[in-house]
KENUDREN-197005 format. One record per residue (C-alpha): z negated, y negated, x. Coordinates in Angstrom, 2 decimals, decimal comma. Layout:
N
<zati><Z>Z</Z><Y>Y</Y><X>X</X></zati>
...
***
This chain:
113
<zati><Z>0,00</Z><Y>0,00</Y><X>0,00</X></zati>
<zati><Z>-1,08</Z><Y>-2,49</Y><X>2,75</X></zati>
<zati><Z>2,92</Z><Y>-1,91</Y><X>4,18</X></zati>
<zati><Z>3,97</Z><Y>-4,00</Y><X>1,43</X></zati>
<zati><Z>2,99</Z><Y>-7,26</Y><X>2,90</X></zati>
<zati><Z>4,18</Z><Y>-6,17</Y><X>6,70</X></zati>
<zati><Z>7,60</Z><Y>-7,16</Y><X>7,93</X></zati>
<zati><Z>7,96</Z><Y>-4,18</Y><X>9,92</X></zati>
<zati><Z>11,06</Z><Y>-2,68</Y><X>9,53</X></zati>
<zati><Z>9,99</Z><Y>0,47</Y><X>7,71</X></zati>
<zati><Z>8,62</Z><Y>-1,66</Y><X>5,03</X></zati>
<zati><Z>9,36</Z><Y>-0,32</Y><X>1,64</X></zati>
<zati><Z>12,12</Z><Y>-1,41</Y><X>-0,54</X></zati>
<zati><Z>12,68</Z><Y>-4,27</Y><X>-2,44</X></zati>
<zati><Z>11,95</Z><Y>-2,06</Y><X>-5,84</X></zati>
<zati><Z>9,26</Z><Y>-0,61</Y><X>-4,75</X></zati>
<zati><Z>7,67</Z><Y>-3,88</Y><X>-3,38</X></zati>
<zati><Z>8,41</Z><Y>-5,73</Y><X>-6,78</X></zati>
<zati><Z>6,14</Z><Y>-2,93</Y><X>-8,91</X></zati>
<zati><Z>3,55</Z><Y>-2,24</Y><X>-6,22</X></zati>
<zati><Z>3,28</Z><Y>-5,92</Y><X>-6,51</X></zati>
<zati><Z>3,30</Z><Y>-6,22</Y><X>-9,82</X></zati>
<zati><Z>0,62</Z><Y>-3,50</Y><X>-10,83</X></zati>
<zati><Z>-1,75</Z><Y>-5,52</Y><X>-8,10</X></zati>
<zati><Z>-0,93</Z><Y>-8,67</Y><X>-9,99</X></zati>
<zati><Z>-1,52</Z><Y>-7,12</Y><X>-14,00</X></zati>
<zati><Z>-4,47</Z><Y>-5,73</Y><X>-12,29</X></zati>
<zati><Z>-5,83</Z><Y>-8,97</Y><X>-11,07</X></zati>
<zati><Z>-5,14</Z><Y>-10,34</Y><X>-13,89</X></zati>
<zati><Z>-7,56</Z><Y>-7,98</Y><X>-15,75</X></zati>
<zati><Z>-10,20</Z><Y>-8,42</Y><X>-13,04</X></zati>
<zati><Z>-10,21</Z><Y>-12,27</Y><X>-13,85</X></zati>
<zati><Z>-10,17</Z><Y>-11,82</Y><X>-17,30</X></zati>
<zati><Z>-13,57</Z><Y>-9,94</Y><X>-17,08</X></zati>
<zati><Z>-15,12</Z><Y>-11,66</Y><X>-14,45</X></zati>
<zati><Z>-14,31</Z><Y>-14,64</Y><X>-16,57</X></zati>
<zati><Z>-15,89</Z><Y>-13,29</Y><X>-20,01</X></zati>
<zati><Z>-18,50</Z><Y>-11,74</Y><X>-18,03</X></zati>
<zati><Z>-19,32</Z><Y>-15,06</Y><X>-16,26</X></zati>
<zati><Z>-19,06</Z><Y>-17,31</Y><X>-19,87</X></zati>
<zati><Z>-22,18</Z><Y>-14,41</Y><X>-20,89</X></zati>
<zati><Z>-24,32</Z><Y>-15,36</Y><X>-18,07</X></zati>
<zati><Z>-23,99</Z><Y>-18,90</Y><X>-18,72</X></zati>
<zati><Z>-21,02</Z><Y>-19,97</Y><X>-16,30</X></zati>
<zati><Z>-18,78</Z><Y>-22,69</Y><X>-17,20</X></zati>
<zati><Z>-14,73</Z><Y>-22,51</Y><X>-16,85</X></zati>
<zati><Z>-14,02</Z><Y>-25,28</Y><X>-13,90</X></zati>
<zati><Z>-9,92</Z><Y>-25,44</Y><X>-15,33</X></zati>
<zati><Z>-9,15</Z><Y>-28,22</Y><X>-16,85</X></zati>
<zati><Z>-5,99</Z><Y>-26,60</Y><X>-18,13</X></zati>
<zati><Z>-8,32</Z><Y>-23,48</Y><X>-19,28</X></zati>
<zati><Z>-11,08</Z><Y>-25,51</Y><X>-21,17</X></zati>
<zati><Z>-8,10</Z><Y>-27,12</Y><X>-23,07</X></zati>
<zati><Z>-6,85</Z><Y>-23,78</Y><X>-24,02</X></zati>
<zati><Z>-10,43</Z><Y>-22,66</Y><X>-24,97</X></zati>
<zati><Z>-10,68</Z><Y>-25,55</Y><X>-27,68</X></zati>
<zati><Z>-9,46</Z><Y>-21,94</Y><X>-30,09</X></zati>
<zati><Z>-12,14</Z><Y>-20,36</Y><X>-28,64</X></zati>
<zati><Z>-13,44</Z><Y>-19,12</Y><X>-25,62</X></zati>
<zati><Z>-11,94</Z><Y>-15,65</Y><X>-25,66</X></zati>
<zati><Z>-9,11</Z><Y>-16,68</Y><X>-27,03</X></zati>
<zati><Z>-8,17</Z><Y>-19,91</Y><X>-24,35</X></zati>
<zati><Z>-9,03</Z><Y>-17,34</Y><X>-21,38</X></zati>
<zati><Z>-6,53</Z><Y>-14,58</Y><X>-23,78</X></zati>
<zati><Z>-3,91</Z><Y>-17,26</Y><X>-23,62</X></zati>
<zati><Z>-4,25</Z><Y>-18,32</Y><X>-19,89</X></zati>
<zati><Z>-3,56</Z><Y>-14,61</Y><X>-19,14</X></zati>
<zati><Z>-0,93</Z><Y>-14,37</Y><X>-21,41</X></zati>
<zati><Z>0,69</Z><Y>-17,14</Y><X>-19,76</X></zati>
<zati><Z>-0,26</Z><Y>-15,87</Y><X>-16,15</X></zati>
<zati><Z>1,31</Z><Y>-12,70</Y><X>-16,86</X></zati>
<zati><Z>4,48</Z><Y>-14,36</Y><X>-18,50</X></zati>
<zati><Z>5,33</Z><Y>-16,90</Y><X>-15,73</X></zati>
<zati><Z>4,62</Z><Y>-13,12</Y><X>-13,22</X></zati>
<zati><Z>7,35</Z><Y>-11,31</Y><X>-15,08</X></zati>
<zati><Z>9,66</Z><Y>-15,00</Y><X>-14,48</X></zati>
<zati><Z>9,00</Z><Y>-14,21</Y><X>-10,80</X></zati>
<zati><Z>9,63</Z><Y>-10,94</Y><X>-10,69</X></zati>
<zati><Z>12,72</Z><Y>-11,16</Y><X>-12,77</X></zati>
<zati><Z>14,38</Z><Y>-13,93</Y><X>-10,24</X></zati>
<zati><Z>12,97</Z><Y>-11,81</Y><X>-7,31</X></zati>
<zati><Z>10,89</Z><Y>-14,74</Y><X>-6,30</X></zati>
<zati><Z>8,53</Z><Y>-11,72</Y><X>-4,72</X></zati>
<zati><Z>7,14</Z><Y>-13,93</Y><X>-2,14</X></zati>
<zati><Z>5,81</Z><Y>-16,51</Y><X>-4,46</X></zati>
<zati><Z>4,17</Z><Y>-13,89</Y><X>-6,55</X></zati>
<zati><Z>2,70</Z><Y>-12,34</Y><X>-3,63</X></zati>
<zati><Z>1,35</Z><Y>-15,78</Y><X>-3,37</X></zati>
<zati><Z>0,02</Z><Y>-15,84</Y><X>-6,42</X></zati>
<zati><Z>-1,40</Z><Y>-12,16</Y><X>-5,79</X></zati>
<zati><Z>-3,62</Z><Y>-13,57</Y><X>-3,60</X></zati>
<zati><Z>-4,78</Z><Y>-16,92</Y><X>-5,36</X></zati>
<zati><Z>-5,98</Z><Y>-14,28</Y><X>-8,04</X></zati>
<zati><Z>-7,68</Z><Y>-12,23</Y><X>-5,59</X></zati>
<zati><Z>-9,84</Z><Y>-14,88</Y><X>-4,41</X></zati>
<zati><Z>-10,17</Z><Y>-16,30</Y><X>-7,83</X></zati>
<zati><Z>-12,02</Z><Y>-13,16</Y><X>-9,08</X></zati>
<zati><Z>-14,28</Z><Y>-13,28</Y><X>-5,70</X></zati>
<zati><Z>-14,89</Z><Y>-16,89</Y><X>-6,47</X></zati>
<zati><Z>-16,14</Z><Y>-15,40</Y><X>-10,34</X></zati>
<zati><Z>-18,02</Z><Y>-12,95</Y><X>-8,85</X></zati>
<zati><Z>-19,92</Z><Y>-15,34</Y><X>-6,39</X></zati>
<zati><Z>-20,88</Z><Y>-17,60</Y><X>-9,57</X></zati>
<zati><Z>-21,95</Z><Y>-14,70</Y><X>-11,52</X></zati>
<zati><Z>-24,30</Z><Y>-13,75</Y><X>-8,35</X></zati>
<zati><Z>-25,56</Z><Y>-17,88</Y><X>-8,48</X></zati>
<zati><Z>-26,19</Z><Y>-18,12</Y><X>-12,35</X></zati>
<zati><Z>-29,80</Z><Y>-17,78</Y><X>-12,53</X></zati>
<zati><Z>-30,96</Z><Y>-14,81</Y><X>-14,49</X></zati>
<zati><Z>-32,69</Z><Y>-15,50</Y><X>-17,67</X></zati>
<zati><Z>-36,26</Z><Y>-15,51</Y><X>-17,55</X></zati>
<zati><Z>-36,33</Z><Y>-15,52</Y><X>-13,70</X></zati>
<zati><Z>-36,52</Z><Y>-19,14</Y><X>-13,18</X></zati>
***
């Protein structure tokens, strides 16, 4: 899996690339989605602008629409074979769901302040 982002020259092919790719990205995508909702129960706040516009329907349903969106702009990248950009993006999710996790780990527990 880790050949996928090596320029050696028995990297895999450009197919192959695009779904490994792809199931890391849907897969992020689900790990954000959880840390978010998770997060939102232990009393963290969305720090989006974008997303606390989107949560104005609710706050399951604005975080259901940013991923919705997320995963529709994904498939635009991996339908023009813009595979480096969502590699890029691969990543921004990747730390995003750290960052979720760290602010899960800071929320004070309640009843232990």
């Amino acid at each position: 899996m880790s050949t996928i982002f090596c320029e050696s020259a028995d990297r895999h092919s450009e197919g192959t690339m695009a779904i490994t790719i792809t199931q890391i990205f849907v897969y992020l995508q689900l790990l954000d989605l959880l840390t978010t909702l998770v997060g939102f129960r232990v009393g963290a706040a969305e720090a989006s602008p974008f997303i606390r516009t989107l949560m104005h329907a609710g706050p399951l349903m604005g975080v259901f629409l940013s991923k919705v969106l997320a995963l529709g702009l994904g498939g635009y990248c991996i339908y023009t074979k813009k595979l480096g950009l969502i590699r890029l993006i691969t990543y921004w999710y990747g730390i995003l769901v750290v960052w979720n996790l760290m602010i899960m780990l800071t929320v004070p527990a309640p009843g232990l302040q």
